[in-house]
C-alpha positions as CSV (number, residue, x, y, z in Angstrom):
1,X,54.3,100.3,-4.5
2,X,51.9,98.2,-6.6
3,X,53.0,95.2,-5.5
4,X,53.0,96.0,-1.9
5,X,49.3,97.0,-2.1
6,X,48.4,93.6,-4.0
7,X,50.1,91.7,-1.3
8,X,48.2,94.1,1.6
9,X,45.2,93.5,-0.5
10,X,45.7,89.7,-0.6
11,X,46.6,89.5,3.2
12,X,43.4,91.3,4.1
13,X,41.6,89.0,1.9
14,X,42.9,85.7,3.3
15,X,42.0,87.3,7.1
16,X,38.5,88.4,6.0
17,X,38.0,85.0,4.7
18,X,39.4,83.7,8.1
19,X,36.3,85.2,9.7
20,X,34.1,84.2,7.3
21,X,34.9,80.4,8.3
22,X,34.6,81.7,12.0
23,X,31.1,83.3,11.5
24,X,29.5,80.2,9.1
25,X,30.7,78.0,12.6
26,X,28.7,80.4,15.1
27,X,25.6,80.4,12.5
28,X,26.2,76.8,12.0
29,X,26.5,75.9,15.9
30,X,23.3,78.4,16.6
31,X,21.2,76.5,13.6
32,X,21.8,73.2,15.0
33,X,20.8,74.3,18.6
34,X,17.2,76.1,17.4
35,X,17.0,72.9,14.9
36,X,16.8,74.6,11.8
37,X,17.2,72.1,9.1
38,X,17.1,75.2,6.4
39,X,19.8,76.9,8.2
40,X,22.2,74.3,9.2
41,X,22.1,73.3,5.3
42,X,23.0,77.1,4.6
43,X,25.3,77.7,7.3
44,X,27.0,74.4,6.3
45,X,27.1,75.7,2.6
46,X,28.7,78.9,3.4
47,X,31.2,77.0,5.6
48,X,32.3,74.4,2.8
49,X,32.1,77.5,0.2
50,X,34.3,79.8,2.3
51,X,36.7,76.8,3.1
52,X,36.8,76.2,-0.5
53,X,37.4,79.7,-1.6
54,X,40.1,80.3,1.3
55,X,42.1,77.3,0.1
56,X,42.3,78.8,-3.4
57,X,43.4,82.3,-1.8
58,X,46.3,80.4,-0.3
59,X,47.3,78.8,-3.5
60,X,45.3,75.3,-3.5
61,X,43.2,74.9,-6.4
62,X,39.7,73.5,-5.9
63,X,40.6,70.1,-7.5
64,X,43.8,69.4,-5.2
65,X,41.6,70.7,-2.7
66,X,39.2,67.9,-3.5
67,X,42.1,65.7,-4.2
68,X,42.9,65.9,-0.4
69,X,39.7,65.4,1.4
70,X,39.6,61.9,-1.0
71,X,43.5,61.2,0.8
72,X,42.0,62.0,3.8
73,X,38.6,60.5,3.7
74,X,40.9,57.1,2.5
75,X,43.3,57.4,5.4
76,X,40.8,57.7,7.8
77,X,39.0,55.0,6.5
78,X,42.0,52.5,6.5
79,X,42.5,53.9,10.5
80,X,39.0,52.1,10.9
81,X,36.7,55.3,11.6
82,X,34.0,54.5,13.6
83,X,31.7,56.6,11.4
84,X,32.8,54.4,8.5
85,X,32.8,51.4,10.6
86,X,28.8,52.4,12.0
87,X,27.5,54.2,8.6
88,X,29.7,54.5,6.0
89,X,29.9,58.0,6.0
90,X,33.6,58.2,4.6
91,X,32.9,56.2,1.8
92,X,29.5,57.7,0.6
93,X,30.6,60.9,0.8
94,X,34.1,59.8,-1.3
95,X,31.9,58.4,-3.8
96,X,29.7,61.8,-4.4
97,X,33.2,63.5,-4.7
98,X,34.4,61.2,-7.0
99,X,31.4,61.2,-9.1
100,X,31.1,65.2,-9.2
Protein backbone atom coordinates (compact mmCIF):
# COMPACT_ATOMS: atom_id res chain seq x y z
CA UNK A 1 0.00 0.00 0.00
CA UNK A 2 3.03 2.23 0.58
CA UNK A 3 4.28 1.86 -2.49
CA UNK A 4 1.21 2.55 -4.37
CA UNK A 5 0.80 5.88 -2.55
CA UNK A 6 4.60 6.92 -3.25
CA UNK A 7 3.96 6.20 -6.94
CA UNK A 8 0.32 8.24 -6.71
CA UNK A 9 2.38 10.76 -4.90
CA UNK A 10 5.09 10.92 -7.60
CA UNK A 11 2.51 10.91 -10.57
CA UNK A 12 0.76 13.90 -9.00
CA UNK A 13 4.02 15.51 -8.60
CA UNK A 14 5.26 15.08 -12.15
CA UNK A 15 1.51 16.57 -13.35
CA UNK A 16 1.67 19.52 -10.91
CA UNK A 17 4.99 20.20 -12.21
CA UNK A 18 3.49 19.88 -15.86
CA UNK A 19 1.40 23.01 -15.07
CA UNK A 20 3.90 24.72 -13.45
CA UNK A 21 5.84 24.79 -16.98
CA UNK A 22 2.36 25.68 -18.55
CA UNK A 23 1.68 28.70 -16.13
CA UNK A 24 5.59 30.18 -16.22
CA UNK A 25 4.75 30.22 -20.38
CA UNK A 26 1.34 32.22 -19.92
CA UNK A 27 3.27 34.62 -17.33
CA UNK A 28 6.19 34.61 -19.57
CA UNK A 29 4.04 35.31 -22.88
CA UNK A 30 1.85 38.06 -20.78
CA UNK A 31 5.39 39.76 -19.54
CA UNK A 32 6.79 40.09 -22.89
CA UNK A 33 3.46 41.68 -24.30
CA UNK A 34 3.17 44.52 -21.21
CA UNK A 35 7.22 44.71 -21.74
CA UNK A 36 8.20 43.94 -18.38
CA UNK A 37 11.82 43.39 -18.36
CA UNK A 38 11.58 42.33 -14.38
CA UNK A 39 8.91 39.89 -15.18
CA UNK A 40 10.01 38.27 -18.33
CA UNK A 41 13.50 37.62 -16.29
CA UNK A 42 11.21 36.00 -13.50
CA UNK A 43 8.79 34.23 -15.55
CA UNK A 44 11.76 32.92 -17.59
CA UNK A 45 13.49 31.80 -14.25
CA UNK A 46 10.59 29.97 -13.03
CA UNK A 47 10.25 28.32 -16.48
CA UNK A 48 14.06 27.09 -16.71
CA UNK A 49 13.64 26.20 -12.72
CA UNK A 50 10.54 24.19 -13.15
CA UNK A 51 12.01 22.56 -16.38
CA UNK A 52 14.91 21.69 -14.40
CA UNK A 53 13.19 20.32 -11.51
CA UNK A 54 10.63 18.29 -13.75
CA UNK A 55 13.59 16.56 -15.54
CA UNK A 56 14.93 15.38 -12.14
CA UNK A 57 11.31 14.13 -11.17
CA UNK A 58 11.40 11.99 -14.26
CA UNK A 59 14.77 10.59 -13.50
CA UNK A 60 17.34 13.01 -15.33
CA UNK A 61 19.76 14.55 -13.07
CA UNK A 62 20.52 18.23 -13.41
CA UNK A 63 23.99 17.54 -14.91
CA UNK A 64 22.83 15.11 -17.84
CA UNK A 65 20.24 17.54 -18.04
CA UNK A 66 22.89 20.20 -18.75
CA UNK A 67 24.83 17.58 -20.56
CA UNK A 68 21.94 17.58 -23.16
CA UNK A 69 21.14 21.17 -23.88
CA UNK A 70 25.34 21.31 -24.60
CA UNK A 71 24.46 18.08 -27.42
CA UNK A 72 21.82 20.06 -28.40
CA UNK A 73 23.13 23.55 -28.48
CA UNK A 74 26.20 21.67 -30.61
CA UNK A 75 23.92 19.95 -33.02
CA UNK A 76 22.12 22.82 -33.72
CA UNK A 77 25.01 24.71 -34.28
CA UNK A 78 26.66 22.20 -36.75
CA UNK A 79 22.86 22.38 -38.67
CA UNK A 80 23.99 26.17 -39.25
CA UNK A 81 21.29 28.01 -36.89
CA UNK A 82 20.54 31.17 -38.02
CA UNK A 83 20.70 32.56 -34.54
CA UNK A 84 24.26 31.19 -34.32
CA UNK A 85 24.90 32.16 -37.74
CA UNK A 86 23.38 36.15 -36.90
CA UNK A 87 24.57 36.37 -33.10
CA UNK A 88 26.06 33.65 -31.74
CA UNK A 89 23.53 32.82 -29.41
CA UNK A 90 24.26 28.94 -29.29
CA UNK A 91 27.71 29.33 -28.58
CA UNK A 92 27.57 32.07 -25.79
CA UNK A 93 25.13 30.53 -24.05
CA UNK A 94 27.23 26.88 -24.37
CA UNK A 95 30.13 28.69 -23.00
CA UNK A 96 28.18 30.06 -19.72
CA UNK A 97 27.08 26.35 -19.25
CA UNK A 98 30.20 25.12 -19.61
CA UNK A 99 31.85 27.58 -17.43
CA UNK A 100 29.10 27.15 -14.47
Amino acid sequence: MDRELDVATRAKTIEWLKTEVVDQMSRLFKAIWDGSTTRVKDSLAGLIASSYILGRRLGIPYRDLDSAIQDKLAKLKQEGHQLEDQYRDLTELSEHIRKR
